[in-house]
C-alpha positions in Angstrom: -23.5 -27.4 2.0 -24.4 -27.6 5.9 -21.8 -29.9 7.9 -23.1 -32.2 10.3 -22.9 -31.0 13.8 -21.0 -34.0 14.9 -17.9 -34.2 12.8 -14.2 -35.2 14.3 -11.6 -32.6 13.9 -9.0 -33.7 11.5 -6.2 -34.2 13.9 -9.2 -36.3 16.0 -9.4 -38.9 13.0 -5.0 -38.7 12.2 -5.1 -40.0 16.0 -7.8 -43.0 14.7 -5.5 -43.4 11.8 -2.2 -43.8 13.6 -3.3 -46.2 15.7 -5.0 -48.2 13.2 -1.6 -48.7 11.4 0.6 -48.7 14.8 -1.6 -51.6 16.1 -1.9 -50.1 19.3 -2.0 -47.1 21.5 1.5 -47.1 22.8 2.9 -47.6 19.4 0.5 -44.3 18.4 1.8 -42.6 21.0 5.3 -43.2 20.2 5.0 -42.4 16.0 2.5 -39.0 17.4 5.1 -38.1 19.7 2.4 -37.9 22.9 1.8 -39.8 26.2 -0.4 -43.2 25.3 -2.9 -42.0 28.1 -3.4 -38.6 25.5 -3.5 -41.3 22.4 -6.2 -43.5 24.6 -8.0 -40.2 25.6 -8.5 -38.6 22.7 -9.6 -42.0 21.1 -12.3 -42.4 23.5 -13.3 -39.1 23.3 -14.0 -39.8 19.3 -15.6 -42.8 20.1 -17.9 -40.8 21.8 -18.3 -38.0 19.8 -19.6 -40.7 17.3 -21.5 -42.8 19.4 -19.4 -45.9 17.8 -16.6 -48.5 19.1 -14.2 -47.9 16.6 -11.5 -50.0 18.6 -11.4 -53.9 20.6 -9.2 -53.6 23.1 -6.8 -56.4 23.8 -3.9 -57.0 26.5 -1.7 -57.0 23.0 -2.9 -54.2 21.2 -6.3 -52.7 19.2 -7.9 -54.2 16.3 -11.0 -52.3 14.6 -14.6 -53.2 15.3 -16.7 -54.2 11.7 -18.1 -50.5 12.4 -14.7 -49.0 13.2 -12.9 -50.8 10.3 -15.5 -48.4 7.7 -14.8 -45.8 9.8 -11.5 -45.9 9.2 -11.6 -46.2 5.7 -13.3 -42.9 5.5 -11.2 -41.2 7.5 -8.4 -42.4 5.1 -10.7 -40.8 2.5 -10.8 -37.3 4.6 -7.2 -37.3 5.6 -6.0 -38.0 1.8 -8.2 -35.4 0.7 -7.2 -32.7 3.6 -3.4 -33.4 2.4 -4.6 -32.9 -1.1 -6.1 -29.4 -0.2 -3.1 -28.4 2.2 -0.9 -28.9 -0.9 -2.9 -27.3 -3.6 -3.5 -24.3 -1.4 0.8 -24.3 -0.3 1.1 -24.5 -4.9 -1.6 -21.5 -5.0 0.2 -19.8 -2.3 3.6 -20.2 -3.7 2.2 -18.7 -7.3 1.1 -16.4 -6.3 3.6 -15.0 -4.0 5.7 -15.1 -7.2 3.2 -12.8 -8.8 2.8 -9.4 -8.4 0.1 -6.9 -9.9 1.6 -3.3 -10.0 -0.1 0.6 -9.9 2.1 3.4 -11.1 2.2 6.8 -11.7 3.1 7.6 -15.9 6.8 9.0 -14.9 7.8 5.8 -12.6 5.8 3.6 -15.2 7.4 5.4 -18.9 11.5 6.1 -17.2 12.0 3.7 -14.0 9.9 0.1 -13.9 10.8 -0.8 -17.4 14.9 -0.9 -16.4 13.8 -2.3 -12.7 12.1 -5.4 -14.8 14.6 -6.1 -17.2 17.2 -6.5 -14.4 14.7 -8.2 -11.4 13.1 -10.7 -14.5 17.0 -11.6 -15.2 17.6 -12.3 -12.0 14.5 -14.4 -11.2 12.4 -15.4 -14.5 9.6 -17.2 -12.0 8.8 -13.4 -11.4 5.3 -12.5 -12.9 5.2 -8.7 -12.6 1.8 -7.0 -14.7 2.3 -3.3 -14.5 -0.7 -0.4 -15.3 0.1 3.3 -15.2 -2.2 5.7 -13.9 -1.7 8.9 -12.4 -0.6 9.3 -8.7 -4.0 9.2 -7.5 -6.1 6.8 -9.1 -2.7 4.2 -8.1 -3.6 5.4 -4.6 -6.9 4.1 -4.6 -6.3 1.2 -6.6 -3.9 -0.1 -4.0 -6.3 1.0 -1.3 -9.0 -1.2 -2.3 -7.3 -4.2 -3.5 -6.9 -3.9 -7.3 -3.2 -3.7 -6.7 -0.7 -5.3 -4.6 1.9 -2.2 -5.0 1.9 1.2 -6.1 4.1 3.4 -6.7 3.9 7.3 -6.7 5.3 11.0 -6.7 5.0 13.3 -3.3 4.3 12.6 0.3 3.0 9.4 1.4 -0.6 9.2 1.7 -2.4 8.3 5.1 -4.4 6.2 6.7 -4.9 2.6 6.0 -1.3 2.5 3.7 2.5 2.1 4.3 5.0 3.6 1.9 8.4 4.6 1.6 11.3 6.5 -0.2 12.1 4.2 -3.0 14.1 7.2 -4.7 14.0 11.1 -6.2 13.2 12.8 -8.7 13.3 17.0 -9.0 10.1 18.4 -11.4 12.0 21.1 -13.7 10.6 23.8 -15.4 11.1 23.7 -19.2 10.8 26.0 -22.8 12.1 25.5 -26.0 15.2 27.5 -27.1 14.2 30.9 -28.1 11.8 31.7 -25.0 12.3 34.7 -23.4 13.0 32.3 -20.1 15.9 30.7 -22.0 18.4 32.3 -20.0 20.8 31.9 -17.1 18.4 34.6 -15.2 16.5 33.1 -13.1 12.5 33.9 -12.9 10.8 34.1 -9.6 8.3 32.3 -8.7 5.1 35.2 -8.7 6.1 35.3 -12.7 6.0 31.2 -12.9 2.8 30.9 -10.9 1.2 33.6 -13.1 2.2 31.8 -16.0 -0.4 29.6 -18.2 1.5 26.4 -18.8 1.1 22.7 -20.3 0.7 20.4 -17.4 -0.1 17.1 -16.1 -3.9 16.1 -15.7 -5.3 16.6 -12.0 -4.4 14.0 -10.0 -0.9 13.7 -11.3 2.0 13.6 -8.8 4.0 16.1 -11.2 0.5 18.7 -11.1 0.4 18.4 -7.1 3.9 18.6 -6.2 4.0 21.7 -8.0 1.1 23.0 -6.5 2.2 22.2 -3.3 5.6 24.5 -3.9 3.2 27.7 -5.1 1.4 26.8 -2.1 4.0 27.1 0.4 5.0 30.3 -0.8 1.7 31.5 -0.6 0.8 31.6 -4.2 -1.7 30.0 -6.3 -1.0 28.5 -10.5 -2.8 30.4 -12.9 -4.9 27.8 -15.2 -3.0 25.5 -17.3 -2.5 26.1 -21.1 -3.2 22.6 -21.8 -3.6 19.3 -19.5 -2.3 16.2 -20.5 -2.2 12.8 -19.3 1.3 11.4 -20.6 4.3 12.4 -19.7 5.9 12.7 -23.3 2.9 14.7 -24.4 3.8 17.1 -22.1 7.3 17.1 -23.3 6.2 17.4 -27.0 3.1 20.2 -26.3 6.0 21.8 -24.7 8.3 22.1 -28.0 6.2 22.3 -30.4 4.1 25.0 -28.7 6.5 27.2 -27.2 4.8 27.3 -23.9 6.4 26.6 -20.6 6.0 23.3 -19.0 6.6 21.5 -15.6 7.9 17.9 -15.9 10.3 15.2 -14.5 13.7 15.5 -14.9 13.5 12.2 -15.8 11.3 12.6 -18.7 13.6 15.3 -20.5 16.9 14.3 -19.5 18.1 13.7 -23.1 16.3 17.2 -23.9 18.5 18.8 -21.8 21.1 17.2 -22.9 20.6 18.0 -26.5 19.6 21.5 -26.0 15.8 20.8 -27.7 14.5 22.0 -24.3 15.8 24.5 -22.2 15.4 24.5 -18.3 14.3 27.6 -16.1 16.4 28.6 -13.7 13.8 29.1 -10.8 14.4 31.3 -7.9 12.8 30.2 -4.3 10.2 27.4 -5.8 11.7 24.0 -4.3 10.6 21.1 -7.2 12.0 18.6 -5.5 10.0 15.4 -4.7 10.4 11.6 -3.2 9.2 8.8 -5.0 7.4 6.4 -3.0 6.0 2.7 -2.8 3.0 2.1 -1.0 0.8 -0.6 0.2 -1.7 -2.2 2.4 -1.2 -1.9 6.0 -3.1 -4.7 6.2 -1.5 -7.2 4.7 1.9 -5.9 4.9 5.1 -5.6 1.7 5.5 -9.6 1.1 6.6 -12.3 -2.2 7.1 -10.5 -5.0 5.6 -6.9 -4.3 8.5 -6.9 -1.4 11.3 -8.3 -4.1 10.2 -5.5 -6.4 10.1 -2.9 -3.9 13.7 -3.5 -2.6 15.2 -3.7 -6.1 13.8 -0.5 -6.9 15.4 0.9 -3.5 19.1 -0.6 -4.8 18.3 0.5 -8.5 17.6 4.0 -7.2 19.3 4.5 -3.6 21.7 2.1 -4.0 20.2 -0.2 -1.0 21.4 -3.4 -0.9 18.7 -6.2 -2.0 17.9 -9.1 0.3 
């Protein structure tokens, strides 16, 4: 649809509104909060942007011309219909700042978000919170362009065109199953772990490049996984059921540990520690929901008070 060239601005026709109901300027001026001599000005200066008289002028006051009378009646029309839009856009507005669509990484997505929901949703059920786990990575560039308003991953905090920050930790540990010659309160160094086959996460992972990252530091390369997997309790279950060492969140085996059905390495100079981070668009900034979510999981995991 092309627009005319000469069309009023809205708050042009509220002007030719007001004083239609007020009766005349100085009454306008009054209810518009404005000096009559802006009221008078910015009438005539419709009048003749439209090439019509859409007020008589009297000693007592304004009355509309025949013309001005249909003019006014569709500006009624366009006003109505401009507070109609202004308030369905403010409903669409307020949805979907109550909404939130959500990119994980597998460990935040299997051991954190589902206890952060429970407690956020019972706080505020208007909350609409859709959550899809991916690996570190692929929630990097699915917050990047737009598929999601949030993400949350393991590591540093990537660059560029996207905020994050520390939402909590989470150490990577090394596992075996009771009965593996690493079983043991010696510790192993790290040229034996990085020569190691292992089961690990799939490339891509936050878990896989963390630990790369701690070989790398120490000037040392992994030797090429035993198996790659995408889930997190695959890992865990490839790991007991084949014997083979494996490196995975502590999270993910606490109760392992716990039980003794895993065992963890003792590992000497290999720092597996890591942050877990939110991040989004610089762009359009941490706001509505994505910000609500983002600060719970901050108290839930630091302990930061929520706003």
């Amino acid at each position: 649809m092309v627009l005319p060239a000469r069309l009023p601005e809205l708050s042009a026709l509220d002007v030719l509104a007001t004083v239609a109901t007020a009766g005349s300027m100085s009454a306008a001026a009054r209810t518009l909060n404005l000096s009559q001599q802006a009221v008078s000005s910015r009438v005539h200066a419709v009048e003749r942007e439209l090439g019509i008289t859409v007020f008589r002028r009297s000693p007592v006051g304004v009355v509309p011309t025949d013309e001005g009378a249909l003019i006014l009646q569709w500006t009624e029309d366009v006003l109505r219909s401009a507070h109609d839009f202004a308030s369905g856009l403010s409903s669409l507005r307020d949805r979907r700042s109550s909404a939130v669509s959500v990119a994980t990484s597998m460990t935040v997505a299997e051991y954190l978000i589902p206890g952060w929901l429970v407690t956020l949703q019972a706080a505020d059920p208007e909350l609409r919170i859709h959550v899809r786990p991916m690996n570190s990575a692929d929630v990097v560039d699915a917050v990047r362009i737009g598929d999601a308003d949030v993400g949350f991953v393991e590591g540093p905090g990537p660059d560029g065109d996207l905020e994050s920050t520390v939402i909590g930790t989470d150490d990577l540990v090394l596992v075996v199953p009771p009965g593996h010659p690493w079983a043991t309160d010696e510790p192993v160094d790290a040229v034996t772990i990085a020569a190691t086959r292992m089961v690990q996460r799939e490339p891509g992972s936050g878990t896989a490049q963390v630990y790369r990252d701690a070989l790398a530091r120490l000037d040392l390369r992994p030797a090429e996984p035993l198996l790659q997997l995408r889930s997190v309790s695959a890992i865990r279950t490839a790991v007991i059921s084949s014997g083979a060492p494996g490196v995975v969140s502590r999270l993910s085996v606490a109760d392992d540990l716990r039980r003794g059905t895993l065992i963890e390495v003792t590992v000497a100079a290999l720092d597996l520690s890591r942050s877990l981070r939110a991040v989004w668009p610089r762009h359009t900034g941490l706001r509505g929901a994505a910000r609500i979510l983002v600060e719970h999981a901050q108290h839930e995991q630091l302990g930061m008070p929520d706003r």
